[in-house]
C-alpha positions in Angstrom: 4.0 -5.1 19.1 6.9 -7.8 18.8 4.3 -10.7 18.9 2.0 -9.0 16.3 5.6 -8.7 14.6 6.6 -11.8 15.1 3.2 -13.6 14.1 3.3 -11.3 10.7 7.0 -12.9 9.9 5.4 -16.6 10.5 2.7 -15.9 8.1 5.0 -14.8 5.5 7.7 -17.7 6.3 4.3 -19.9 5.8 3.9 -18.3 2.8 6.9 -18.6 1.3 6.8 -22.3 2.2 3.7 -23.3 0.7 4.3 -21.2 -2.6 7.7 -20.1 -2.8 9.5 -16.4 -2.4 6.7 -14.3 -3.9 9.6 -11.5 -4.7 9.6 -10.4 -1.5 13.1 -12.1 -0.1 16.6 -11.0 -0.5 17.2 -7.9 -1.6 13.5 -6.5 -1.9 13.2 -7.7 2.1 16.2 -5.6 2.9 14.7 -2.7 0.9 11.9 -2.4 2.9 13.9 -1.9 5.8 14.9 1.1 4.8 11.9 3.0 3.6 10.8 5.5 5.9 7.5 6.4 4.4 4.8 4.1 2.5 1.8 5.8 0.1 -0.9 3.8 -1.2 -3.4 4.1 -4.1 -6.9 3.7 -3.0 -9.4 2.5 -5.4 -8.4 -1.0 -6.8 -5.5 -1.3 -4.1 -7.6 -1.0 -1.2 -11.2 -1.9 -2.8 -11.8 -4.4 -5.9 -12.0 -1.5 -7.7 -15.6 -1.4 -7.9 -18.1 0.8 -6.9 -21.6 0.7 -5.5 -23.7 3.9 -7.2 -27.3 4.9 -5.5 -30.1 6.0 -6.6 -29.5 9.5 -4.6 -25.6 9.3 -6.3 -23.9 8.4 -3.3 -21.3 5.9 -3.8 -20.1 2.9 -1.4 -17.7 0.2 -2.0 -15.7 -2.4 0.2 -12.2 -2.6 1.9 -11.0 -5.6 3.3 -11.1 -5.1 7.1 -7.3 -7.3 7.4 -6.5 -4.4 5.3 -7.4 -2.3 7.9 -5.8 -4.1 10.9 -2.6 -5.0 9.0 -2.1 -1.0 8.7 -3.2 -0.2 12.0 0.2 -2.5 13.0 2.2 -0.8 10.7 1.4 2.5 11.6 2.1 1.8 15.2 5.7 0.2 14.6 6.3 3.7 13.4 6.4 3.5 9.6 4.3 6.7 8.1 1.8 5.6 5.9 -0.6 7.9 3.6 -3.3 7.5 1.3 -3.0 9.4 -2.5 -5.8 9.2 -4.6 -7.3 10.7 -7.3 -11.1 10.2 -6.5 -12.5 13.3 -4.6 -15.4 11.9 -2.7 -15.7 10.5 1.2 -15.1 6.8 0.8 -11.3 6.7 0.8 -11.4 9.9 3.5 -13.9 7.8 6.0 -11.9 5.1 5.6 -8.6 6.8 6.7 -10.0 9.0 9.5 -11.0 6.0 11.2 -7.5 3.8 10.6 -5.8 7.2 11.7 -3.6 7.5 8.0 -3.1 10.6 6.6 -5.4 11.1 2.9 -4.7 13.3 0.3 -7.3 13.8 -2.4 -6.4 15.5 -5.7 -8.9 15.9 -9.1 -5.9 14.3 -11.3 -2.5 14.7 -11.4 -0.9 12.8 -8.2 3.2 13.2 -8.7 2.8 16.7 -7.6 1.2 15.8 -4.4 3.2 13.1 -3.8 6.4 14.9 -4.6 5.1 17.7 -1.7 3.8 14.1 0.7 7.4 13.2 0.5 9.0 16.5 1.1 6.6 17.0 4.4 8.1 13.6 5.5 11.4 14.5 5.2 12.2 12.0 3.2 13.6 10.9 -0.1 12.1 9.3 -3.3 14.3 6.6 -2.6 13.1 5.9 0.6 9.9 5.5 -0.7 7.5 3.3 -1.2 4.2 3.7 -3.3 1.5 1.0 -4.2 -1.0 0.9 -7.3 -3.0 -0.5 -9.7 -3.9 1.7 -12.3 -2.1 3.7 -15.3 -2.7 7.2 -13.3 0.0 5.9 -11.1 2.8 5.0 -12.8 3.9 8.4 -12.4 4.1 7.8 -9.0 6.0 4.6 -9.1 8.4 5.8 -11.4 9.1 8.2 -8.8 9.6 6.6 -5.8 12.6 3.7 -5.2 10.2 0.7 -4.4 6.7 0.7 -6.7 4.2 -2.4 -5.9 1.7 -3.0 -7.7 -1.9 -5.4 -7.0 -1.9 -8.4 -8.5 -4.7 -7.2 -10.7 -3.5 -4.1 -11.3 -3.4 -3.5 -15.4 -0.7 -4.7 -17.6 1.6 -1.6 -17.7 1.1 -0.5 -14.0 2.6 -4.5 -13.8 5.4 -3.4 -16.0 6.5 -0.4 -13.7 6.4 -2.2 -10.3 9.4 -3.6 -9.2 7.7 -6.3 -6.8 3.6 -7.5 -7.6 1.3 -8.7 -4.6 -0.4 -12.0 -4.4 -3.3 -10.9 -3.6 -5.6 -8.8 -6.1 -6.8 -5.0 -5.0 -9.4 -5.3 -2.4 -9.0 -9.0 -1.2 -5.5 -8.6 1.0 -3.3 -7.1 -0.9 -2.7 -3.8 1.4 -2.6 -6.5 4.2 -0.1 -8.6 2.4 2.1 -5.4 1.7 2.3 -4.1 5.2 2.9 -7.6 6.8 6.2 -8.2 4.7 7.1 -4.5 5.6 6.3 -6.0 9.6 7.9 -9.1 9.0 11.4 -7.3 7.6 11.1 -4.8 10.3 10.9 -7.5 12.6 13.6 -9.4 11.2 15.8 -6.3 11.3 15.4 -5.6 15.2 
């Protein structure tokens, strides 16, 4: 676990090198230290926010699989990670039963489930991080004391993030979230 550690603080150090601090240094680095539990939007944070209908009405769309990796690291370095979303289908459940994360489903509103998510962790909305792209949760980040949003998340998600990936919904940006969460772990111990 320290070398995936350690190889998740090099690309970030490369990172910063090659394109500067992306918001993710000083403070916001020791921030992230201290969150004990991380929730993430699914559709357009974990997927391109696109979908694939067929002709029988199933749906299918595509996660990045460093996505999938990056959280499987995270997960086993101990930082509880969850999936909230507001589409109630199978995709984003499949996709969390097999990278072992928690999934909660709800037909609209999410603050209340993520007020009860962070109660069942025992933790605080301070010590919380939550990640989206979309206006259904701002809410949500409002809530919690470190909001992300995607890099091509809409303009007043932007507005109520406190720190904005790289790397657009679907094409790295979970992965770029949970290695900077690695890399200031990391840099902590």
């Amino acid at each position: 676990m320290n070398l995936l550690r350690s190889i998740a603080r090099k690309l970030v150090q490369a990172d910063e090198r090659l394109f500067g601090p992306p918001g993710w240094t000083g403070p916001i680095r020791a921030e992230l230290r201290g969150i004990r539990f991380l929730v993430f939007d699914f559709d357009g944070v974990w997927t391109n926010n696109q979908v694939v209908v067929m002709q029988d009405g199933t749906e299918a769309v595509l996660c990045n699989r460093s996505d999938g990796l990056g959280v499987t690291h995270l997960r086993e370095s101990g930082l509880p990670i969850s999936v909230l979303t507001a589409e109630v289908n199978p995709v984003p459940l499949r996709r969390c039963e097999k990278l072992k994360i928690p999934c909660v489903q709800v037909a609209r509103e999410k603050l209340p489930a993520l007020i009860e998510m962070i109660a069942a962790q025992g933790a605080k909305p301070s010590d919380v991080c939550y990640v989206g792209n979309d206006v259904n949760d701002i809410p949500c980040m409002a809530h919690v004391g470190l909001p992300i949003a995607v890099a091509d998340a809409q303009p007043r998600c932007i507005n109520a993030a406190r720190v904005v990936t790289r790397a657009p919904g679907g094409y790295g940006a979970v992965r770029e979230v949970v290695d900077h969460f690695l890399a200031a772990r990391e840099h902590h111990g």
